[in-house]
Every structure is written in C-alpha cells, then in structure tokens.
C-alpha positions as a Python dict, from the first residue, in 0.01 Angstrom:
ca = {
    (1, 'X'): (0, 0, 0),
    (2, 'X'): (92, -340, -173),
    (3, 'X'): (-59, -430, -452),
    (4, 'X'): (-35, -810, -292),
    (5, 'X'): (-260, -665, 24),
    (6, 'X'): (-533, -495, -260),
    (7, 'X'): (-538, -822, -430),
    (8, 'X'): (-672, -973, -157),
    (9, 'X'): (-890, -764, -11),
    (10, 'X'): (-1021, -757, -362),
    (11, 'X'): (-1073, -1115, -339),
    (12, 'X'): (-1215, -1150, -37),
    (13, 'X'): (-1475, -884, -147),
    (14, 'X'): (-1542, -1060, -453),
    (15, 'X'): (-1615, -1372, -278),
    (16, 'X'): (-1863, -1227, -53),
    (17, 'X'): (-2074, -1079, -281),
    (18, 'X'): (-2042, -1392, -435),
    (19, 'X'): (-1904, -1346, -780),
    (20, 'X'): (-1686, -1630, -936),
    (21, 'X'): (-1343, -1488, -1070),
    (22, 'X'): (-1482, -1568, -1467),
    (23, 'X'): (-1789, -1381, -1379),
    (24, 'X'): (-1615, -1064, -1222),
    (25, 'X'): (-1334, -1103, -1511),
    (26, 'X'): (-1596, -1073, -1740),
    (27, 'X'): (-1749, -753, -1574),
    (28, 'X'): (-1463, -540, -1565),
    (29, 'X'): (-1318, -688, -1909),
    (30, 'X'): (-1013, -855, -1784),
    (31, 'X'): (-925, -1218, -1913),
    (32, 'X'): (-980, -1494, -1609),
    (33, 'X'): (-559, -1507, -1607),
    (34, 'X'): (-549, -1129, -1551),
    (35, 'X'): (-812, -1125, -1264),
    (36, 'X'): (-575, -1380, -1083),
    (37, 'X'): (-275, -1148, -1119),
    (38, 'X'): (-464, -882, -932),
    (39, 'X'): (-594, -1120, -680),
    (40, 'X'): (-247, -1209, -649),
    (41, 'X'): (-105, -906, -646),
    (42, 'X'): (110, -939, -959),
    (43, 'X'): (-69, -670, -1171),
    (44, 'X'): (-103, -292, -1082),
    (45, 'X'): (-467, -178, -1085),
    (46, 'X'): (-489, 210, -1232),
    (47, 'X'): (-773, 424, -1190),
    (48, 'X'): (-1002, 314, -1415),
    (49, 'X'): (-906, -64, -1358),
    (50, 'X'): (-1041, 12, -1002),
    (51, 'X'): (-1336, 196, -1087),
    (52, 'X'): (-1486, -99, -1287),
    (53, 'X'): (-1347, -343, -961),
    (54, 'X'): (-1585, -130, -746),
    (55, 'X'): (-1899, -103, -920),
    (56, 'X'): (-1873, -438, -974),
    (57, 'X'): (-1803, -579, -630),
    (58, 'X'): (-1848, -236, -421),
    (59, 'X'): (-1624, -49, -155),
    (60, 'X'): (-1370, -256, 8),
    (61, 'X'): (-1089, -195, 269),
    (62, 'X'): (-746, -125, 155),
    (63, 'X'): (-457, -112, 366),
    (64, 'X'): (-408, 238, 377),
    (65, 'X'): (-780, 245, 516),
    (66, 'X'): (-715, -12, 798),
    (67, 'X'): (-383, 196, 892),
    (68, 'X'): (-555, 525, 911),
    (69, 'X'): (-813, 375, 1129),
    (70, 'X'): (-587, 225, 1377),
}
C-alpha cells in the first residue's frame, strides 16, 4: 500500500463530503502544508493520524481494500 495511493483516496473522500483541505487540516490538527503532504503522499499517516482522518471524513477505500476485493 503506497502512501501516494492513501493520499488520494483520502482526498477524494475529503472532497466528497465536502470539506476544504484548511477545514479538514484544522479537524485532525495538522497545518494546511501537512494535509497536502498526505494528500500527496509525501507524509506517512500512523494510527492515530488515521483515526482522526476517519472520523473526520469517514471510511474510505485503500488499496489493499480494492486488491482484496478483486
């Protein structure tokens, strides 16, 4: 799993739930320059980093999920 691939899944989720990236920065206490290093896949997410990332913008598909469902 790539951490470029969950960036942008994250993204995508957080766009259609409708959350602008200072908004959902500010939610899971990240600076707006962090949140676009996980959207771009240039900062690990840990646990707890994706914890906050889903109770924010809920479950999304990662790319282990869409390879165990092919």
């Amino acid at each position: 799993m790539t951490h470029r691939l969950i960036g942008k899944e994250i993204a995508k989720k957080r766009k259609k739930v409708g959350i602008s990236q200072i908004d959902f920065a500010s939610k899971i206490g990240l600076s707006l320059a962090q949140v676009k290093f996980v959207e771009g896949g240039r900062k690990k997410i840990d646990i707890t980093l994706m914890k906050k990332i889903k109770e924010v913008i809920g479950e999304f598909e990662t790319p282990s999920d869409k390879q165990n469902a092919a």
